[in-house]
N, C-alpha and C positions, 0 to 999 in steps of 0.2 A: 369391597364386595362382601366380605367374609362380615362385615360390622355391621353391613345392609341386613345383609339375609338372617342375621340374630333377630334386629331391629323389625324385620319386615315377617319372616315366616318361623321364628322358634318362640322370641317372646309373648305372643300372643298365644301360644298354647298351651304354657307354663300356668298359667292364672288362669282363677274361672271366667272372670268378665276382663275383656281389654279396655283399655284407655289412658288418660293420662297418666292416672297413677300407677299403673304398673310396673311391678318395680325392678322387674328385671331391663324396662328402658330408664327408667327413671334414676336406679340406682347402680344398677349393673356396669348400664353401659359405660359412665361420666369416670366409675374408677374403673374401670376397664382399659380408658382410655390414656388415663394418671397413672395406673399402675403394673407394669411390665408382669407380674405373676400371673392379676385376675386377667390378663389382655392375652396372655395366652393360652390359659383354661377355656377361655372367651372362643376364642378365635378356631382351638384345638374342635371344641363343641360345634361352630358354627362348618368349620370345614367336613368333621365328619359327619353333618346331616346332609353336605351336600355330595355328600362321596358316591352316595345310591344313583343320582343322575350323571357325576364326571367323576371317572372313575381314578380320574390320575391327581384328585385332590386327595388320596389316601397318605399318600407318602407325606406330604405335608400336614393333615392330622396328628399323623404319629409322631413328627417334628413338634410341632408344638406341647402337643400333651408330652411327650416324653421332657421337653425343658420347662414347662411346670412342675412337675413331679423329680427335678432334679432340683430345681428353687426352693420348693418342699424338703426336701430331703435337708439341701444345709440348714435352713429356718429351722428343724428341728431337733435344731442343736445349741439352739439360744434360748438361754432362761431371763423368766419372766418379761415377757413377749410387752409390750405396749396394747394400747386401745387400738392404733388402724393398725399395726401388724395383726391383732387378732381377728380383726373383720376383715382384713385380706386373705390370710391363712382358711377363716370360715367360707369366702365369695370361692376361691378358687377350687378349695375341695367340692363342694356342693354343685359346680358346675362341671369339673370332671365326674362326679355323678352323675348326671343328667346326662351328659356326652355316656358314659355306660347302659345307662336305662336307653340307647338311644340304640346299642347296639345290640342289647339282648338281656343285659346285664351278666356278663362273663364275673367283673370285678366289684358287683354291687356289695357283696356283703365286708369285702375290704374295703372299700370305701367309704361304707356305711361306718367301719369299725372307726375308721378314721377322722369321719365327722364326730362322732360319739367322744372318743380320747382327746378331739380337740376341744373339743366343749368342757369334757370334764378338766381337762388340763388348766384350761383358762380359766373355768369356774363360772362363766358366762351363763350357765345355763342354771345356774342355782339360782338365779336373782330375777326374781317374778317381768316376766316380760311388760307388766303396765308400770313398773318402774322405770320409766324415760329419763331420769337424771342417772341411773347407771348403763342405759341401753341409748344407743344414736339411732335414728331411725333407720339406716341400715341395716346394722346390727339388727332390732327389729324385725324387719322382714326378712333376714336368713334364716332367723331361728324359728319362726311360725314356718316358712318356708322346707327347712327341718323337720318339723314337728307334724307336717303335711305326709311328707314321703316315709315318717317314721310308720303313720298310723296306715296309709296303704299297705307297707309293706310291714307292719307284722306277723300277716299271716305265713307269709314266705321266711321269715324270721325265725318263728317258733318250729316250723316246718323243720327246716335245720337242724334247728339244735335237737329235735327227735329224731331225727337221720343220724347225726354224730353218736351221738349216743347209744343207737342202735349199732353201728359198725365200729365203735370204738376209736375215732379219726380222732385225730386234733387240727383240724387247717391252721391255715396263715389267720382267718378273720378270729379263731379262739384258741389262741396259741399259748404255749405252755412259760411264756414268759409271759412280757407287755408284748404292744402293737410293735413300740419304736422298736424292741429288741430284736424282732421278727424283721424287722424292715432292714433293720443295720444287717445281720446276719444273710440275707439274700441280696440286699448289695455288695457285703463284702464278697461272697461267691460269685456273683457276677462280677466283680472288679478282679476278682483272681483268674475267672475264664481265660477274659482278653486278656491278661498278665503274661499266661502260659500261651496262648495261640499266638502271640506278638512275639514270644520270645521264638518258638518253633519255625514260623514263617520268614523273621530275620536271619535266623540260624543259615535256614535255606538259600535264603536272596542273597545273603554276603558271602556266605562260603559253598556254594552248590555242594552243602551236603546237610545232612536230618543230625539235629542234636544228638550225640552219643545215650544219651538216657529218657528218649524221643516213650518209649511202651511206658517209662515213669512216669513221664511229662502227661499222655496222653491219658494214663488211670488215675493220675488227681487232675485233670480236668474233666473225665466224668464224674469222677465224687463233687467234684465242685456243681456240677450244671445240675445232679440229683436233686442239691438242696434245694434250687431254684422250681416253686410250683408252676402251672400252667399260669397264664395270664396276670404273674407277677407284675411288679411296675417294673418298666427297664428289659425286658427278658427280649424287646424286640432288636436289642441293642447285639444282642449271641448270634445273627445269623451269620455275619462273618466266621464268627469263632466254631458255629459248628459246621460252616464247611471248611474253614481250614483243617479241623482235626479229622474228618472225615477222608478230607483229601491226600493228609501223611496217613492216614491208617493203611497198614496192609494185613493185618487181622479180620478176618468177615466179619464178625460179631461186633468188633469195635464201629466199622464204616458203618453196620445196621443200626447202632447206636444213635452214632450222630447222623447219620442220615434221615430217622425217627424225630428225634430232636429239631430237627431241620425241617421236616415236614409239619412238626406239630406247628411252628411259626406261621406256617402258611394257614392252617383249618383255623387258627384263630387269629388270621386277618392280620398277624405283623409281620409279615413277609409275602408281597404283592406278586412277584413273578419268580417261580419256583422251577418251569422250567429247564431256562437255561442252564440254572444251578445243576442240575442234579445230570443231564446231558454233559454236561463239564467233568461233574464229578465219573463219569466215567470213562471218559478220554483220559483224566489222570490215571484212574486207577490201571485203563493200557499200559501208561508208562510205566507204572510202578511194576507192570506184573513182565514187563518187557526190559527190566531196568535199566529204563532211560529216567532220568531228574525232568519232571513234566516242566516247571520254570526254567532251566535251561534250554529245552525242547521249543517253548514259545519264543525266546529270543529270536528264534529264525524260522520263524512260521507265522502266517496270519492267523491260522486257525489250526483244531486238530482233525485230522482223518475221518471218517465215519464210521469205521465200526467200533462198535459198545463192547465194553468188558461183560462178561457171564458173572462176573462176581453180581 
C-alpha cells in the first residue's frame, strides 16, 4: 500500500512533468525495493503523507524513519564508503528530506546539512554531472534532484544564517564542530537518557524502592536531555524517559521539567497520544505525595482513583 501511494500520489509531484521517466519510479522505487535503508526512508515518506487522512499511520512513520536514521548513524562510521553505498546513503537522506518538507520542514536545514557533508564527504559532487563514466544514472538524478531543492531553498538558507548571526546561536545545522560530531554528541545524550531512566525504573520494579542517589540520577539526566535540540533525529525515542523521570520526581520544578519535555514531543508530532500520559502522571505523583510506591500500588488495582494531584 505504502509503495502504491509513493508510486501512484507523491512521485508525480516531485518532478515537473510525469511519465516513464521519472525517476523517483523509475529509480527510486527498484532500489528501494533491493535495499532495506532506501525502502524505509521510502516507506517512512510514503506513510507520513498518508498520516493526514489515517491518523494511526503516524506511529508507523516514525518507526521507519527513526530505523533509517539509525542505519545512518552506523554507515557513518565507515570509511571510504563504495559507489552503491554512496547512492544509497544519497537516495535515503534526500527522501527523509522530502518526508520533512512534507511536514513543514521542522528538520530541513539538518538535513539539508546532511545532504551537503555527504556529498562533500564522498566527493561526488565535485565531478561535473555530464561526466557519466564517474556518475550512474542514479547518482545523476539525486544530485540535479539536490541541486533542485538547493536553489528553492536558498533564500530560506541565507535567511538563516542572518538570524544566526543576529542573535549570536550556533544550531545543530552550523555547529561549532562537524555535522558527524554534533550527531554523535546528541546521540550519546540520548543513549545516556535511557541508560539513567532504565537504571531508575529497574531499581523500582525489583526492589520496591527509588535508587539512593535517585535527585543525582535525575540532575544528569536533565543535563543529558538539555543537550538534545528540538526535533533532533531519535528525540522521539525519550518519551518513555521523560515520563519515567517525571514520574520519580517529587521536586515541582523537576516534574515541570520533564513534563515540558514531554509535551514538547507531542507539538512536534513525536508523541501521538499525550493524554493518558500526563492523567497517569498525576495519579503517581498522589502516591508519591501519599507515600504509597505507585508500581507496587498497580500490582493490585486495575487502575488509579480519580482524583488529580494539585501539584
Amino acid at each position: 500500500m505504502l509503495l502504491y501511494n509513493f508510486s501512484q500520489n507523491i512521485a508525480p509531484t516531485l518532478v515537473v512533468f510525469d511519465g516513464p521517466s521519472n525517476g523517483f519510479r523509475c529509480h527510486i522505487l527498484p532500489l528501494a525495493w533491493d535495499n532495506e535503508l532506501v525502502r524505509h526512508a521510502l516507506l517512512a515518506l510514503s506513510a507520513n503523507h498518508m498520516r493526514f487522512k489515517r491518523l494511526q499511520l503516524l506511529p508507523l512513520a516514525l518507526a521507519f524513519q527513526s530505523m533509517a536514521i539509525e542505519q545512518l548513524s552506523a554507515i557513518s562510521k565507515t570509511d571510504n564508503p563504495d559507489g552503491d553505498m554512496r547512492v544509497t546513503v544519497l537516495a535515503t537522506i534526500i527522501l527523509l528530506l522530502i518526508t520533512d518538507m512534507i511536514n513543514g520542514g521542522p528538520q530541513f536545514h539538518l538535513l539539508f546539512g546532511m545532504v551537503t557533508s555527504w556529498i562533500d564527504a564522498t566527493n561526488c559532487g565535485f565531478v561535473p554531472l555530464m561526466h557519466r563514466t564517474h556518475h550512474s544514472d542514479m547518482e545523476i538524478f539525486l544530485l540535479g534532484q539536490f541541486d533542485m531543492v538547493r536553489r528553492y531553498a536558498k533564500p530560506l538558507t541565507t535567511e538563516r544564517i542572518a538570524i544566526r548571526e543576529q542573535d549570536g546561536c550556533t544550531p545543530l545545522t552550523v555547529p561549532t564542530g562537524t555535522l558527524r560530531d554534533n550527531l554523535t554528541r546528541i546521540f550519546k545524550s540520548i543513549s545516556e537518557a535511557i541508560k539513567y531512566a532504565c537504571y531508575i525504573y529497574h531499581c523500582h520494579i525489583m526492589n520496591d524502592t527509588l535508587p539512593p542517589d535517585l535527585e543525582d540520577l535525575l540532575i544528569k539526566l536533565k543535563d543529558n536531555t538539555r543537550r538534545i535540540p528540538p526535533y533532533a533525529p531519535g528525540e522521539n525515542s525519550l518519551a518513555w524517559v521523560y515520563f519515567i523521570a517525571a514520574a520519580e520526581s517529587s521536586i515541582p520544578t523537576k516534574r515541570l521539567y520533564f513534563t515540558r519535555r514531554l509535551m514538547g514531543l507531542f507539538e512536534r508530532g513525536s508523541f501521538s497520544n499525550p493524554t493518558p500520559a500526563f492523567v497517569m502522571l498525576h495519579h503517581i505523583w498522589n502516591c508519591h505525595d501519599s507515600g504509597r510506591s505507585w508500581t507496587k500500588y498497580l500490582r493490585g488495582k486495575n487502575s488509579f482513583p480519580i482524583t488529580l494531584s494539585p501539584t
